[in-house]
Jmol script that loads the backbone (N, CA, C; Angstrom):
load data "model"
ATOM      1  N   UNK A   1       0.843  -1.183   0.000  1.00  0.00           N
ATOM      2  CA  UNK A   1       0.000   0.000   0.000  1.00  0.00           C
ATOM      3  C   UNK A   1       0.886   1.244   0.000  1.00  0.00           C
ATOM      4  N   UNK A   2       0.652   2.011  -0.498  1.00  0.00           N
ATOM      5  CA  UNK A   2       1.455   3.428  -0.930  1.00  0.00           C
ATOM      6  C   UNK A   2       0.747   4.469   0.145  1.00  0.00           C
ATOM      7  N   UNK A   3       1.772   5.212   1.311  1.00  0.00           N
ATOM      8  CA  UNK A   3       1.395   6.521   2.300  1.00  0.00           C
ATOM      9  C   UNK A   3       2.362   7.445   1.472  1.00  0.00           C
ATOM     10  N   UNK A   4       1.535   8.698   1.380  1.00  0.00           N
ATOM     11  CA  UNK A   4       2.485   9.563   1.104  1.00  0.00           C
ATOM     12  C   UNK A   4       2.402  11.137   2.367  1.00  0.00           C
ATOM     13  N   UNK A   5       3.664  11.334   2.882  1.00  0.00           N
ATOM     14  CA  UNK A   5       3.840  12.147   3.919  1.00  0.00           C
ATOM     15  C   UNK A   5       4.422  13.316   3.412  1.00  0.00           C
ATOM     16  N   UNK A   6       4.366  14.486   3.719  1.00  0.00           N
ATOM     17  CA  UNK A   6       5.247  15.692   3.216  1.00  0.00           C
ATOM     18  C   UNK A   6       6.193  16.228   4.327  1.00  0.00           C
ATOM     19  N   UNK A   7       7.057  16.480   3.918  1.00  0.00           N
ATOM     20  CA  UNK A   7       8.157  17.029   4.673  1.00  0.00           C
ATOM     21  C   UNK A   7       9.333  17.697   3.924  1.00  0.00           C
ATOM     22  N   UNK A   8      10.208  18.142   4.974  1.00  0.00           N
ATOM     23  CA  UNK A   8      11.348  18.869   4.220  1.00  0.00           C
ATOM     24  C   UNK A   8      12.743  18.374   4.749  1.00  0.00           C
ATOM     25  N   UNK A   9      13.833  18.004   3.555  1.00  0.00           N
ATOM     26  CA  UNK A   9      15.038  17.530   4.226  1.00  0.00           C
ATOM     27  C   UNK A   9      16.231  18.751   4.393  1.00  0.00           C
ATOM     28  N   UNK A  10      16.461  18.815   5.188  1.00  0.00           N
ATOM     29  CA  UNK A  10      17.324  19.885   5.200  1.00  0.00           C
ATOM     30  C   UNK A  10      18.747  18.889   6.755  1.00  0.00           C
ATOM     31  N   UNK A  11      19.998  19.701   6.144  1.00  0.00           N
ATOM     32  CA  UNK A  11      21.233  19.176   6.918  1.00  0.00           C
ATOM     33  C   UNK A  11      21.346  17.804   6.756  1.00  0.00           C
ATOM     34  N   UNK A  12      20.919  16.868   5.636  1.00  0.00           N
ATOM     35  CA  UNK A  12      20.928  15.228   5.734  1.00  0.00           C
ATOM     36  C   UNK A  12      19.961  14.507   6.166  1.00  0.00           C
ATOM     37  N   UNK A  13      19.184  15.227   6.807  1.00  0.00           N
ATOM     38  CA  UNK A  13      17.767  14.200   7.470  1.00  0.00           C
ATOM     39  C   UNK A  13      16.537  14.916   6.281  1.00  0.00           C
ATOM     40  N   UNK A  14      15.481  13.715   7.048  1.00  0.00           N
ATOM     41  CA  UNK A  14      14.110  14.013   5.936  1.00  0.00           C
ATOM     42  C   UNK A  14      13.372  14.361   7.492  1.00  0.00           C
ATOM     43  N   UNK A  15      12.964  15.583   7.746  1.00  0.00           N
ATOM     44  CA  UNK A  15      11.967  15.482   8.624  1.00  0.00           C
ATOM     45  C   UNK A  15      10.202  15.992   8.227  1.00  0.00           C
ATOM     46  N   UNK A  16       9.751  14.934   8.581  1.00  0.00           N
ATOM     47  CA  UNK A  16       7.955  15.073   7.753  1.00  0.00           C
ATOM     48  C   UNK A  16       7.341  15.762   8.832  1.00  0.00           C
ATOM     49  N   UNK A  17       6.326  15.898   8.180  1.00  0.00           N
ATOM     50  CA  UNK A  17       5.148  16.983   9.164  1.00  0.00           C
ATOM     51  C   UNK A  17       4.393  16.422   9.886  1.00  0.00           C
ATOM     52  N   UNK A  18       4.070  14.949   9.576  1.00  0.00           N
ATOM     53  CA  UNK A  18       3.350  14.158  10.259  1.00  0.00           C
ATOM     54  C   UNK A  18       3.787  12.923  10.371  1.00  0.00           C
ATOM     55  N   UNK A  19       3.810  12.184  12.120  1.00  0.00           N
ATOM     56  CA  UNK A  19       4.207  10.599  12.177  1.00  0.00           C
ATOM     57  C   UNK A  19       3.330   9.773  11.220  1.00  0.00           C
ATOM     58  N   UNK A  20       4.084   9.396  10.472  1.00  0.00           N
ATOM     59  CA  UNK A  20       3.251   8.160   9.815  1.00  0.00           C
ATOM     60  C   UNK A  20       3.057   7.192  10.490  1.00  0.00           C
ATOM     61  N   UNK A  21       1.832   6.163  10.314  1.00  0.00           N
ATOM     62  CA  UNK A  21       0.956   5.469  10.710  1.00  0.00           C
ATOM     63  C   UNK A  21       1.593   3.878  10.566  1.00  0.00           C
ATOM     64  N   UNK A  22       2.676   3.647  10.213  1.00  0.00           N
ATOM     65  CA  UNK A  22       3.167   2.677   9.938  1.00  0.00           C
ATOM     66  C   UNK A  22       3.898   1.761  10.919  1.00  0.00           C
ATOM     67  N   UNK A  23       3.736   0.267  11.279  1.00  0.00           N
ATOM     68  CA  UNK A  23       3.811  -0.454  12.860  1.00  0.00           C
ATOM     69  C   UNK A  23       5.266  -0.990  12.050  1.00  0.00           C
ATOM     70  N   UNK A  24       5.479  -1.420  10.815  1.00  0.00           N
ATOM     71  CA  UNK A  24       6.786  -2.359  10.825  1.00  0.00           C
ATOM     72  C   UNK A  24       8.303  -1.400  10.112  1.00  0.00           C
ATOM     73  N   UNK A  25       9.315  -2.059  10.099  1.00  0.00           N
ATOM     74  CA  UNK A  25       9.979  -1.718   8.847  1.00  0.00           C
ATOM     75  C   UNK A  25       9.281  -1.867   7.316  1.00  0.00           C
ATOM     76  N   UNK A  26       9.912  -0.521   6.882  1.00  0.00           N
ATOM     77  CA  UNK A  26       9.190  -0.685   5.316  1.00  0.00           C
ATOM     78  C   UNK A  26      10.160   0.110   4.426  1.00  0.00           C
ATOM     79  N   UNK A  27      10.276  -0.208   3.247  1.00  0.00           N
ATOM     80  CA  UNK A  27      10.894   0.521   2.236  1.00  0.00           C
ATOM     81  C   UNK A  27      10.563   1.586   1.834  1.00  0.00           C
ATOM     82  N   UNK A  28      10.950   3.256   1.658  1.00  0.00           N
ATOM     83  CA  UNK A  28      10.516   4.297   1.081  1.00  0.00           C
ATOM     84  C   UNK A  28      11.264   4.561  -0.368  1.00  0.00           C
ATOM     85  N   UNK A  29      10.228   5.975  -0.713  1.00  0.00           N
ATOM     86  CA  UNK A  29      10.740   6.645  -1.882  1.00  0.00           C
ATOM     87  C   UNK A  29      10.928   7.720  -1.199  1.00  0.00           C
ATOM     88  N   UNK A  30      11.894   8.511  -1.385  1.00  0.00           N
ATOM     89  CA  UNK A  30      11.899  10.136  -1.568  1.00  0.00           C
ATOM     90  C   UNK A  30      12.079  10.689  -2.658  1.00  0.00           C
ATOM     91  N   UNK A  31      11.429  11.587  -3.286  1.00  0.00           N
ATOM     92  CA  UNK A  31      11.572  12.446  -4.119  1.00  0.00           C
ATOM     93  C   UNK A  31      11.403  14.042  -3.952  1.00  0.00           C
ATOM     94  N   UNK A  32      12.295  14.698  -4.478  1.00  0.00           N
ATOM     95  CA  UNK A  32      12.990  15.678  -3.777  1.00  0.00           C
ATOM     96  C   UNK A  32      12.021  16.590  -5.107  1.00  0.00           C
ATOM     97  N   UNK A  33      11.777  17.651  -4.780  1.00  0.00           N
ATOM     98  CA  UNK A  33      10.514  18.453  -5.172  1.00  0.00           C
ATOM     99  C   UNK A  33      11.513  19.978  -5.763  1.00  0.00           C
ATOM    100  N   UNK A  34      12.492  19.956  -6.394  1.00  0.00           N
ATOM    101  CA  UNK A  34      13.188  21.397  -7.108  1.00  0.00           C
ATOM    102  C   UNK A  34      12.836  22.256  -7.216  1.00  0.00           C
ATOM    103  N   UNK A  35      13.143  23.287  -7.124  1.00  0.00           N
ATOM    104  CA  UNK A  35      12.302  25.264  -7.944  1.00  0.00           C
ATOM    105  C   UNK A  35      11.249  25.188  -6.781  1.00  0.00           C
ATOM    106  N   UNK A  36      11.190  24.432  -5.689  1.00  0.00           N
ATOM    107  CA  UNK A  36       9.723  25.108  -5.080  1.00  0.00           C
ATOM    108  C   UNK A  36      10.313  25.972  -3.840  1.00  0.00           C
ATOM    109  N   UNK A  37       9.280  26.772  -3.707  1.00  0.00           N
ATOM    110  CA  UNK A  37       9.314  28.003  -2.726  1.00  0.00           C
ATOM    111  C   UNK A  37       8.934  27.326  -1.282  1.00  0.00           C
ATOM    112  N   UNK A  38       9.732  26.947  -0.598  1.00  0.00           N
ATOM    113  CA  UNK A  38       9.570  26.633   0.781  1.00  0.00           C
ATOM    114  C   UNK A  38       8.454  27.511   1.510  1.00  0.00           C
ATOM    115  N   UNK A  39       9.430  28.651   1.427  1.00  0.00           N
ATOM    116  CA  UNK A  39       8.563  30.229   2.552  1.00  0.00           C
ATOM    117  C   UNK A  39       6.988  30.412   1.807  1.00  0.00           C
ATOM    118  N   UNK A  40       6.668  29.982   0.470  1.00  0.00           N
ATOM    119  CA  UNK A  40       5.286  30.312  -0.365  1.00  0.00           C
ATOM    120  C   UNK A  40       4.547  29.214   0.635  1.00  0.00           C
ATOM    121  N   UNK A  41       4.960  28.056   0.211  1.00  0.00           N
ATOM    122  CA  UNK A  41       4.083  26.283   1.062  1.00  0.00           C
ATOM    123  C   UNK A  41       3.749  26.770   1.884  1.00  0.00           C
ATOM    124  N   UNK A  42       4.833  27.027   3.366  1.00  0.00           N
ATOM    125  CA  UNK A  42       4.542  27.081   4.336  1.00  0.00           C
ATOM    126  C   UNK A  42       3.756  28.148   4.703  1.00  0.00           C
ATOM    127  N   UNK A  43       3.436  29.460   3.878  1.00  0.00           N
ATOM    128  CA  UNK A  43       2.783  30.629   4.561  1.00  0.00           C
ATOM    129  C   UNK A  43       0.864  30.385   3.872  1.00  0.00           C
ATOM    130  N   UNK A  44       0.607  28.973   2.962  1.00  0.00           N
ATOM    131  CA  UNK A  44      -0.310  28.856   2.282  1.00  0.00           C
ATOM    132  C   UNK A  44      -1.329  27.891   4.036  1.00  0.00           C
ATOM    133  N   UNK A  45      -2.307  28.695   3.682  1.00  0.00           N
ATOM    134  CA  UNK A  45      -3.127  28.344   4.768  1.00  0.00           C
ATOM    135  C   UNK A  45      -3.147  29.432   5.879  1.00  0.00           C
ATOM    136  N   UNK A  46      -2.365  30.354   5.750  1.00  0.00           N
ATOM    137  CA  UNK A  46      -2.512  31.390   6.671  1.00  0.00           C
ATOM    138  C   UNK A  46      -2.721  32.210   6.162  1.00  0.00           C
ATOM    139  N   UNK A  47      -3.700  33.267   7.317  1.00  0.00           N
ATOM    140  CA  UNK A  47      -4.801  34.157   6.452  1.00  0.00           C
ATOM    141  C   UNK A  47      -3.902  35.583   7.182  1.00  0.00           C
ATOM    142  N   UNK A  48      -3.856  36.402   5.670  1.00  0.00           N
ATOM    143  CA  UNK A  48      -3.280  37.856   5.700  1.00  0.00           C
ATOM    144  C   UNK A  48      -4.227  38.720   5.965  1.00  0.00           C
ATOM    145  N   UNK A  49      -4.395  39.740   6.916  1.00  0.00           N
ATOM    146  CA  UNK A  49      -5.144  40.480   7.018  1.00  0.00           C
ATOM    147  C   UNK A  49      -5.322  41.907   5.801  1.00  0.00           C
ATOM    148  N   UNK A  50      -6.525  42.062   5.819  1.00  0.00           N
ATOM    149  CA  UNK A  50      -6.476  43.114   4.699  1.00  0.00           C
ATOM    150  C   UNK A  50      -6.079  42.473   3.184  1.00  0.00           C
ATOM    151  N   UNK A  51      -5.700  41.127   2.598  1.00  0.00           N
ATOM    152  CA  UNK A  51      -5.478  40.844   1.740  1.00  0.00           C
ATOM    153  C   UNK A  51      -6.080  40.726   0.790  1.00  0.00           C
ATOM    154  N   UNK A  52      -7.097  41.032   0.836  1.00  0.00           N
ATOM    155  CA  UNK A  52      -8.421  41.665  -0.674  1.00  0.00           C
ATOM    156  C   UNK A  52      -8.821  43.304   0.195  1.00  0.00           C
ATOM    157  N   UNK A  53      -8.183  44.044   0.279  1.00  0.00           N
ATOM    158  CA  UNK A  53      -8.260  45.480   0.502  1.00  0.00           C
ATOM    159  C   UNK A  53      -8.681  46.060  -0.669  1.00  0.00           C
ATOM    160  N   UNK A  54      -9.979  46.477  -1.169  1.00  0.00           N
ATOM    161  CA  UNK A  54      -9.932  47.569  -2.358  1.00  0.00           C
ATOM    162  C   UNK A  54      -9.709  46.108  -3.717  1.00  0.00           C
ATOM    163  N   UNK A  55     -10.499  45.312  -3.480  1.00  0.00           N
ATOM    164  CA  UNK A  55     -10.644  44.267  -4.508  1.00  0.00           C
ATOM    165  C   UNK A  55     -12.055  43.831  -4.251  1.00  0.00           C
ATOM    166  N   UNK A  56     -12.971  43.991  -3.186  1.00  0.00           N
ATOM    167  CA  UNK A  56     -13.552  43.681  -3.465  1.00  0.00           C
ATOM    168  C   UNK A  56     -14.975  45.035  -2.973  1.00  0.00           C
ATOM    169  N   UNK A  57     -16.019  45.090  -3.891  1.00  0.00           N
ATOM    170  CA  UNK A  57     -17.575  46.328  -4.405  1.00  0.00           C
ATOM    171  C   UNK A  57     -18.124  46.132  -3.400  1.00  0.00           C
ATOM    172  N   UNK A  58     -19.079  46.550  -2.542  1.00  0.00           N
ATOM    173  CA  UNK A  58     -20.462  46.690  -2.342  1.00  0.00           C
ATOM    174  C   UNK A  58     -21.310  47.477  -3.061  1.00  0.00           C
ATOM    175  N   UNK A  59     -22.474  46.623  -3.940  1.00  0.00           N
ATOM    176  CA  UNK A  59     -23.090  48.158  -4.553  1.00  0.00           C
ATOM    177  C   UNK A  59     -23.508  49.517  -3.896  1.00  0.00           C
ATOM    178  N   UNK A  60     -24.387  50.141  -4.302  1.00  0.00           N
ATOM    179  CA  UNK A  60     -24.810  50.993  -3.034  1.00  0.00           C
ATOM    180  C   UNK A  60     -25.981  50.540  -2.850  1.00  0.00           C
ATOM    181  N   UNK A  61     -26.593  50.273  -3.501  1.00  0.00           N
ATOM    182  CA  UNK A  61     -28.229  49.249  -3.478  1.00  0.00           C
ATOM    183  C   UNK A  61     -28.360  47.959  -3.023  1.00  0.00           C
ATOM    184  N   UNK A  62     -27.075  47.744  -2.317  1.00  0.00           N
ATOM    185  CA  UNK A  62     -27.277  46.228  -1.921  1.00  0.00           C
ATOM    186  C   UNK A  62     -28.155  45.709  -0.741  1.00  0.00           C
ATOM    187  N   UNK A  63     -28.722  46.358   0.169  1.00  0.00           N
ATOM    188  CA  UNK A  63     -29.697  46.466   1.231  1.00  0.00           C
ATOM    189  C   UNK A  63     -31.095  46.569   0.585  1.00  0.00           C
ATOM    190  N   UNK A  64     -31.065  46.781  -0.747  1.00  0.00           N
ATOM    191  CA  UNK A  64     -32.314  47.267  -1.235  1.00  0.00           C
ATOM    192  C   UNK A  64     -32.800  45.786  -1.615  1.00  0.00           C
ATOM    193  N   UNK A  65     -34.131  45.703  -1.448  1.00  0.00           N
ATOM    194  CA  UNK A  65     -35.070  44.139  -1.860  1.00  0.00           C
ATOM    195  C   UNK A  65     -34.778  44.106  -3.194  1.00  0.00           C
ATOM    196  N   UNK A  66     -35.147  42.948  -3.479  1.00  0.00           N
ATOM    197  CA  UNK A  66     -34.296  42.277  -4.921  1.00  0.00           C
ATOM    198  C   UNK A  66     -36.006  42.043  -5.748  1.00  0.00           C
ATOM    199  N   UNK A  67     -36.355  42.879  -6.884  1.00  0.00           N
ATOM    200  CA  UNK A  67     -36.972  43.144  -7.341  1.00  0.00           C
ATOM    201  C   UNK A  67     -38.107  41.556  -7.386  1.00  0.00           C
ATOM    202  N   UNK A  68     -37.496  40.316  -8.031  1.00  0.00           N
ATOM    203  CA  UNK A  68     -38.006  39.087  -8.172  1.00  0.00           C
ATOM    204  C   UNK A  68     -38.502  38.263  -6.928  1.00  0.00           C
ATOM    205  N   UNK A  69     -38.253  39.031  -5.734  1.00  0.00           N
ATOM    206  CA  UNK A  69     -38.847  38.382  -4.606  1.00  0.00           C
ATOM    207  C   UNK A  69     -39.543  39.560  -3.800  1.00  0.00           C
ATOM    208  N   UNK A  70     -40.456  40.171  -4.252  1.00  0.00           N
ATOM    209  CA  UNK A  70     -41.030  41.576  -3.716  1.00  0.00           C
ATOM    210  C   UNK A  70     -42.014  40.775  -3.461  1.00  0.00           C
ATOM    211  N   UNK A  71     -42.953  39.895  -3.642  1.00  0.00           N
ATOM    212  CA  UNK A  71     -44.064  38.937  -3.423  1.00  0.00           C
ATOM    213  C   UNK A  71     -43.745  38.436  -2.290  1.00  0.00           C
ATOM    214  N   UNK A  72     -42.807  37.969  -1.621  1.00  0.00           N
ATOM    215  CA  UNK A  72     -42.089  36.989  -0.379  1.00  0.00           C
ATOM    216  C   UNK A  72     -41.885  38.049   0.464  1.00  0.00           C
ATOM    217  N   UNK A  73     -41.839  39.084   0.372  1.00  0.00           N
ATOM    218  CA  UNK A  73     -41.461  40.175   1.120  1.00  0.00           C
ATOM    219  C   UNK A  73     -42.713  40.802   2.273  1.00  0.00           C
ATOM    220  N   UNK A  74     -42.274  40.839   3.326  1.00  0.00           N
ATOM    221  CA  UNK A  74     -42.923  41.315   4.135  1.00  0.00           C
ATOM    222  C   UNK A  74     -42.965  42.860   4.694  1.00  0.00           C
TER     223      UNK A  74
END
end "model"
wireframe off; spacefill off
backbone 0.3
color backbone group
């Protein structure tokens, strides 16, 4: 059965992000991942404040009832 774990080797060791689940000795692959941005990976999942600043409208009519449901409207 094939686990695949992510991690980063740095100074000679492979250290992963998560203990794998595995009880015996077993044979691996590593394959070493080139051109990628370490500092990009690791900052993906964390939320920047202000990072859609002035990207995203409110109309000015947006509080206003929506013409096709004026019947439902109380």
């Amino acid at each position: 059965m094939l686990h695949i774990y992510k991690g980063t080797y740095e100074n000679g060791q492979v250290i992963l992000d998560e203990k794998p689940d595995i009880k015996s000795k077993s044979k691996v692959i590593v394959t070493f991942l080139e051109g990628t941005n370490l500092e990009k990976e690791e900052s993906i999942g964390k939320r920047i404040l202000g990072g859609f600043a002035g990207n995203i409208k409110v109309p000015n009519d947006f509080d206003e009832p929506i013409e096709d449901l004026k019947d439902y409207m109380h």
